[in-house]
C-alpha positions in Angstrom: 18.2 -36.1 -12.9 21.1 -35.2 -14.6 21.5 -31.6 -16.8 22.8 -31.5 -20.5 24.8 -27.9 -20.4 25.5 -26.0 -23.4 28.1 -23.6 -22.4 28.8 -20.3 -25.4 31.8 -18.5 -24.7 34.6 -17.7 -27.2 37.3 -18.2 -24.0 38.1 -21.9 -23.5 39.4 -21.0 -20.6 36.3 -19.7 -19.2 34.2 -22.7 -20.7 36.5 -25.0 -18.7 36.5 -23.2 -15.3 32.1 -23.1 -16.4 32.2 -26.8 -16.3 33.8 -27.1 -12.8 32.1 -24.3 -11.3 28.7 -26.4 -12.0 30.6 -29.4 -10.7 31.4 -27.5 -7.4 28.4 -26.1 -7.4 26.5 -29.5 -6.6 24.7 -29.0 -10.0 23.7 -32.7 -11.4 25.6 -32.5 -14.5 25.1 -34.9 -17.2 26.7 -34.3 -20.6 28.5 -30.7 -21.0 28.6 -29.3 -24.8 31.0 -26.5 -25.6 30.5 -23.6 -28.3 32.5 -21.1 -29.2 30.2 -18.3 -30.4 26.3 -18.6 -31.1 26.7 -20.1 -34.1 28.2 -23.1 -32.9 25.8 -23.2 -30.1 23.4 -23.3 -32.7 24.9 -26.0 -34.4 25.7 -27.4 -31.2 21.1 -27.4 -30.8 20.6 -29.4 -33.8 21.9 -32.6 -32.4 21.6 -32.0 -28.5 19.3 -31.5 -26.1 20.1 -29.4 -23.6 18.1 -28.3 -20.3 20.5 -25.3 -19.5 22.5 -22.8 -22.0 25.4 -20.6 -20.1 26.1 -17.8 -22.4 28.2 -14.8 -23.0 27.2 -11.8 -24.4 30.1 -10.3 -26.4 31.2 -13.1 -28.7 32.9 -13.0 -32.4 30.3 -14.1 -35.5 27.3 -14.2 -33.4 27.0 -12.6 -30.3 24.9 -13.7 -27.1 22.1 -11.4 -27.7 21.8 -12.6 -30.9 21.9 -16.2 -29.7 18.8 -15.6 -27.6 17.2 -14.0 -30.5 17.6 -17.0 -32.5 16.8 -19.3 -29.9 12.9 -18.2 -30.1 12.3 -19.6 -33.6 13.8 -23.0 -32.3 10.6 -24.6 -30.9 12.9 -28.1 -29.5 14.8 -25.1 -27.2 12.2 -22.5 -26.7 11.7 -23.4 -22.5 15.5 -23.6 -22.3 16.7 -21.2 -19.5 19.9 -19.0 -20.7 22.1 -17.4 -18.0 23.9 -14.9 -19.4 27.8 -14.6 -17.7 29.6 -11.7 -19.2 32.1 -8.6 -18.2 29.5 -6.7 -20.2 29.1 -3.6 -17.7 26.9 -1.7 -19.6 23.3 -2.0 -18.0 21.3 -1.6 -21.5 22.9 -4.9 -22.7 22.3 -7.2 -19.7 18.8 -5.4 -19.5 18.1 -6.5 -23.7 19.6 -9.6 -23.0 17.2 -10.6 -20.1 14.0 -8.9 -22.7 15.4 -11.7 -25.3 14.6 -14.1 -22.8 17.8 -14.9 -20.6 16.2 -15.8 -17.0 19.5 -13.9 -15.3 23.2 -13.1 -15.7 26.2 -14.0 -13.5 28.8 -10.9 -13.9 32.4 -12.1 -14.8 34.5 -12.6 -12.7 32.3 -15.0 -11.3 32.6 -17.5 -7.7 30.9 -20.7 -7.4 28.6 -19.7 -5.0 27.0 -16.7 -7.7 26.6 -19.5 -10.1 24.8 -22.0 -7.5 22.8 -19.2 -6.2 21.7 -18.0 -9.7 21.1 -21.7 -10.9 19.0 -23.2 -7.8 16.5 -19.7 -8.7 16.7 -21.2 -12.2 16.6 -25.1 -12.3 
C-alpha cells in the first residue's frame, strides 16, 4: 500500500533529491507533501495524512526538534515515524531528537541505500 510522505527541510533541493531517493529506494510512494520548516509541516498535518515524516533538524522558524515536540500533542499523527536527515554532527542533538520520538536519523550527505536501509527497519 502506498506511503503519504511529508518531507521538512528548508532546502528544496534536498526535498527533491528526498523524493527520488524514496523512489529509488523501492519505497511504495503515494502522495509526497513538502514543508519548509516545522511550521509548515504542521500546517502541512492539518489537512494530510501522512504515514512517514522525513525531517531536518536545523531549520529557520521552527526547527526539527521542535517539530517532534509538537507532534506529541497531535493525536491524528502521534504513531507517525520521523526520520530525522540532517548535517547536525553534534551527538546531543541527534540523541534529543531520537528522545522526542524520531525512530532514527540518516546523516547528510545521504545515499539511497542509507535511506532504504533506515526505512525497511522503520516501515
Amino acid at each position: 500500500m502506498p506511503l503519504d510522505v511529508l518531507i521538512v527541510d528548508d532546502s528544496a533541493a534536498i526535498r527533491k533529491i528526498l523524493q527520488r531517493v524514496l523512489i529509488q529506494a523501492d519505497i511504495q510512494v503515494g502522495k509526497v507533501i513538502e514543508a519548509g520548516d516545522g511550521l509548515e509541516a504542521l500546517e502541512q498535518l492539518k489537512s494530510n495524512k501522512v504515514g512517514l515524516i522525513l525531517s531536518d533538524i536545523n531549520m529557520p522558524n521552527m526547527d526539527g526538534l521542535q517539530l517532534l515536540n509538537e507532534l506529541k500533542a497531535l493525536p491524528d499523527h502521534k504513531g507517525v515515524p520521523v526520520v530525522m536527515i540532517t548535517t547536525e554532527g553534534a551527538q546531543a542533538k541527534v540523541l534529543e531528537a531520537v528522545n522526542l520520538g524520531a525512530v532514527g536519523y540518516v546523516r547528510k550527505p545521504f545515499t539511497a541505500e542509507q535511506i532504504k536501509e533506515k526505512l525497511v527497519g522503520v516501515l
